[in-house]
C-alpha positions as CSV (number, residue, x, y, z in Angstrom):
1,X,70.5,52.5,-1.3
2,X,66.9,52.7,-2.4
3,X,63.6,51.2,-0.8
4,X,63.8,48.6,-3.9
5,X,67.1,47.1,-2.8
6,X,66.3,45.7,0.2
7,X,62.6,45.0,0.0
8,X,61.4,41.6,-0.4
9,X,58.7,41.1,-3.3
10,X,55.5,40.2,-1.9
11,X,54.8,36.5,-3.1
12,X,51.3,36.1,-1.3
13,X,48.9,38.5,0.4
14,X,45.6,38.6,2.1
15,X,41.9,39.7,0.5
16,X,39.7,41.5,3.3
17,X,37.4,38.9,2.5
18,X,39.4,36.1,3.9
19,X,39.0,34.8,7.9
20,X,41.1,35.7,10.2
21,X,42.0,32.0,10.4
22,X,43.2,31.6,6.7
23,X,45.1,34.8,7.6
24,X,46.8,33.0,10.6
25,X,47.3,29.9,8.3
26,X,49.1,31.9,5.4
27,X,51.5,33.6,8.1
28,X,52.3,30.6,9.1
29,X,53.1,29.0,5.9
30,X,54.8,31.8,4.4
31,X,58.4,32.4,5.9
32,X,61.2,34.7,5.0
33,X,65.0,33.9,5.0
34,X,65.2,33.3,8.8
35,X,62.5,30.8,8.7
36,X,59.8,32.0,10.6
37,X,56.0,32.7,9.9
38,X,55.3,36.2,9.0
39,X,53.9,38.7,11.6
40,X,52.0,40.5,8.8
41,X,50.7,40.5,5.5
42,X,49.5,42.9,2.9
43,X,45.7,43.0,2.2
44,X,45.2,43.6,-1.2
45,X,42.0,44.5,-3.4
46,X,41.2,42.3,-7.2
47,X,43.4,45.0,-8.7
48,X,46.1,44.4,-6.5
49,X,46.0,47.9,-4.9
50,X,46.8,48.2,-1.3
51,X,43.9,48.0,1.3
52,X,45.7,47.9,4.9
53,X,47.5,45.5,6.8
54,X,47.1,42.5,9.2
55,X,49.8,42.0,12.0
56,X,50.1,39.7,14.6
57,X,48.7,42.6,17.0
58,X,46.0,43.5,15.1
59,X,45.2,39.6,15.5
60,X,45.7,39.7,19.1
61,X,43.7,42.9,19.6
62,X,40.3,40.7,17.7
63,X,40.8,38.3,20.9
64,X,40.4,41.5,23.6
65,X,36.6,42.1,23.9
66,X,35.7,45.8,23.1
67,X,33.8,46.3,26.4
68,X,36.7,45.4,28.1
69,X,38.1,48.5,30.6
70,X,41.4,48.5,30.1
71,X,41.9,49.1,34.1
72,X,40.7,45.5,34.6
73,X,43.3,43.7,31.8
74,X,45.3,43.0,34.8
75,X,42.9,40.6,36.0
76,X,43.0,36.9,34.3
77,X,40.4,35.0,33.5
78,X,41.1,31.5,33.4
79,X,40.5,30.3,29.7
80,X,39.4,33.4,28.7
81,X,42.3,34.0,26.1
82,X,40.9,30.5,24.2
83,X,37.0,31.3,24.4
84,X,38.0,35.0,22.3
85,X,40.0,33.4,20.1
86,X,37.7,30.3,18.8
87,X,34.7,33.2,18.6
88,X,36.7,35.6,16.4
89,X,38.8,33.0,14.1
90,X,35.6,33.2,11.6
91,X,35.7,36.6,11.2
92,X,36.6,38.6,8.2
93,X,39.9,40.6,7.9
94,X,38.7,43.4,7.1
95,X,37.2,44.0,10.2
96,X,40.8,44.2,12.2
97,X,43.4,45.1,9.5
98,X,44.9,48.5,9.7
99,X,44.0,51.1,6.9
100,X,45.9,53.4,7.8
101,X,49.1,52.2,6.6
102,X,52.4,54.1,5.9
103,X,53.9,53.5,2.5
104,X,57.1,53.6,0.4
105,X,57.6,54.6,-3.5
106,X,60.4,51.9,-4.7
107,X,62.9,54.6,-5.0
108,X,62.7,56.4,-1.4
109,X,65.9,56.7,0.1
110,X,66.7,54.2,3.2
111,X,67.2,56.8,5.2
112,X,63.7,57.4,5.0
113,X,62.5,54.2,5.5
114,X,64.7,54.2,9.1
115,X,63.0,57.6,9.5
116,X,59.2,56.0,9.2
117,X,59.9,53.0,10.8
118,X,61.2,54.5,14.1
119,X,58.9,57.9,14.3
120,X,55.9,55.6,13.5
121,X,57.3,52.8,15.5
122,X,56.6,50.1,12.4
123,X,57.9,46.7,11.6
124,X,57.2,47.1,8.2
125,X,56.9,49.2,4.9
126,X,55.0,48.0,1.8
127,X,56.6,49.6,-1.1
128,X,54.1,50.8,-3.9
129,X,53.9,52.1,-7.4
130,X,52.3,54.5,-8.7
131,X,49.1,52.9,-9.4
132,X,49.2,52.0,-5.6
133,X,50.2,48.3,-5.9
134,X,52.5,46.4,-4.1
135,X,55.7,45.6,-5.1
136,X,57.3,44.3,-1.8
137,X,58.1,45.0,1.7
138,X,60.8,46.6,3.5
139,X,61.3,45.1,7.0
140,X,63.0,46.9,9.8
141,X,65.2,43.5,10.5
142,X,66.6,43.7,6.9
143,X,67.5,47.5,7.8
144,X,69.0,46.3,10.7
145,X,70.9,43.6,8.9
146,X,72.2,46.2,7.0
147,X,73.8,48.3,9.2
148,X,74.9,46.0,11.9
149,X,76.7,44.4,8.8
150,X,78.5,47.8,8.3
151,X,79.4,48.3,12.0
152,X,80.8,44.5,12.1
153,X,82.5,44.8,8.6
154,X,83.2,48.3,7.8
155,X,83.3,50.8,10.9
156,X,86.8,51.3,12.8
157,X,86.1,52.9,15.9
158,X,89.4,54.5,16.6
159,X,90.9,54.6,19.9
């Protein structure tokens, strides 16, 4: 199996533009066969071409002031959590996306993809063309999916 078989198309996508409150809107709204939000989206250009990323945890990290030792973390401060994230929700996504972002052509082996996601400890692969747009997204549940499907249907462990 190829990267294309088991990706899902992309259907909606963020601009770098956009706040980090429409970002946390459209994860909401969009859901994927198991009916939950999204924990990350695609940021694309006009073109379509891929920009970066925005996960949950890149959404999480905007509400952790940069100052912040991270010796001290363990400390809480009551209401702090709330204060970070009403101060950041305005804020563009291109200031917390991730640009660094590990990609797929349509045709790469599986294998491959199980190789990326677990050495670069990912939840996600966009798959690309050659012209660097998206075409959809392989998700390490849908791998998973896969192959607990073979091991409940297919494997005999023998005895």
């Amino acid at each position: 199996m190829k990267a294309k078989d088991i990706m899902d198309p992309v259907t909606d996508f963020l601009t770098p533009e956009e706040t980090l409150q429409d970002a946390v809107q459209k994860m909401r709204i969009n859901k994927r066969w198991h009916g939950q939000g999204l924990k990350g989206m695609v940021v694309l250009d006009k073109e379509g071409k891929l920009l970066g990323v925005l996960a949950i945890k890149d959404i999480m990290r905007a509400t952790i002031p940069v100052y912040m030792d991270p010796r001290i973390s363990k400390f809480s401060w009551d209401g702090m959590l709330e204060a970070m994230a009403k101060k950041v929700a305005c804020h563009k996504v291109k200031e917390f996306m991730s640009t660094k972002v590990v990609t797929v052509s349509e045709d790469a082996p599986l294998m491959m993809c199980v190789d990326l996601l677990i050495k670069k400890n990912l939840q996600r692969l966009p798959v690309i063309d050659k012209e660097n747009k998206v075409l959809g997204i392989v998700y390490i549940r849908d791998i998973y999916n896969l192959i607990s499907k073979i091991f409940v249907e297919e494997a005999r462990c023998e005895i």
